[in-house]
C-alpha positions in Angstrom: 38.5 42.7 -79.4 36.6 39.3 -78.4 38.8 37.6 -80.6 41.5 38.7 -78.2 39.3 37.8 -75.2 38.7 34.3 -77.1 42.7 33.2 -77.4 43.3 34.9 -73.7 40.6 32.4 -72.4 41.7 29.5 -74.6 45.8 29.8 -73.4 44.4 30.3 -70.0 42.4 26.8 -70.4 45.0 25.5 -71.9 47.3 26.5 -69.1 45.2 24.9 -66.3 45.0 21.4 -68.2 48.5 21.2 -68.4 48.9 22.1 -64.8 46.4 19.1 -64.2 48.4 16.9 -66.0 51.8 17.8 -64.5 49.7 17.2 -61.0 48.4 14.2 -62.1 51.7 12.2 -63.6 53.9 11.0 -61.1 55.0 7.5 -62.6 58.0 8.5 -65.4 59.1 11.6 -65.9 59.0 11.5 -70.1 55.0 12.5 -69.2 56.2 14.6 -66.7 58.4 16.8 -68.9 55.7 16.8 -71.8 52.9 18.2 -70.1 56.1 20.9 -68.8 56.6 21.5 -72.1 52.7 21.8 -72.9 52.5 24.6 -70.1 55.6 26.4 -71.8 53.3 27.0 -75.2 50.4 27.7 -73.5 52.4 30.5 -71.9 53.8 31.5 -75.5 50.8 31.6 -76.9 49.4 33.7 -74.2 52.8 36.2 -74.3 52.3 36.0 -78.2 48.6 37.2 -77.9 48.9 39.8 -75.5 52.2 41.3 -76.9 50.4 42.0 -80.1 47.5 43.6 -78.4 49.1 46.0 -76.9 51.5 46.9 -79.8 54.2 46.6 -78.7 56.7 44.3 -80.8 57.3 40.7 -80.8 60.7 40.4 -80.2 60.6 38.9 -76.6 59.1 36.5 -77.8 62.2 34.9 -79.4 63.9 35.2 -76.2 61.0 33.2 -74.2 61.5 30.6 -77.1 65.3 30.7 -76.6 64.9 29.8 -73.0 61.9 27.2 -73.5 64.8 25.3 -75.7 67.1 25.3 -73.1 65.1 24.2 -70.4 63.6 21.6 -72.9 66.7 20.0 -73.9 68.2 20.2 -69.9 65.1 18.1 -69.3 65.8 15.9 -72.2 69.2 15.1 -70.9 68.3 14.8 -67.6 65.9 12.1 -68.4 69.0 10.4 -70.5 71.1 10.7 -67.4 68.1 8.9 -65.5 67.8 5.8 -68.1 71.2 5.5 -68.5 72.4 5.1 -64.5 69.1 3.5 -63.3 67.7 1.7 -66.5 63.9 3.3 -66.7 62.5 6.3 -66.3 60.3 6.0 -63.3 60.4 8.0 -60.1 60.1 4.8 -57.9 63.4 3.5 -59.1 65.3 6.8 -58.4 66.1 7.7 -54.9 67.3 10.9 -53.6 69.8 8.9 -51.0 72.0 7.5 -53.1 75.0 9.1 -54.8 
């Protein structure tokens, strides 16, 4: 039981540093979609933790991983997208305005 408590405390630490860090980073969006992906297993971890103490079975859990792919690699190729049309991967040099 306080082991439980212990991992519910440490993915909810772990969950507010990474929210820091996606507050923090606003200069290129690699950093940006790290500490995104960072929150992501914090929230796995938490889901992982909490599914098994209440019994009930893990299988969700391979859907939330399914979907933390997906949004992964839609980041990755946004961010190839980015370097390919404007050469770097920093929010100053992309504007909103143009098409």
């Amino acid at each position: 039981m306080a082991n439980m408590f212990l991992m519910f405390f440490l993915s909810l630490f772990m969950f507010l540093f990474g929210c820091i860090v996606f507050v923090s980073n606003r200069k290129h969006l690699l950093s940006t979609l790290l500490s995104l992906e960072y929150l992501v297993l914090s929230l796995f971890i938490f889901l992982f933790f909490f599914l098994n103490f209440m019994n009930y079975e893990a299988y969700f859990s391979m859907f939330f991983l399914t979907f933390c792919v997906c949004e992964g690699v839609l980041g990755l190729s946004i961010l190839v997208s980015m370097i390919r049309t404007h050469g770097n991967d920093y929010f100053q040099s992309f504007s909103i305005l143009q098409c």
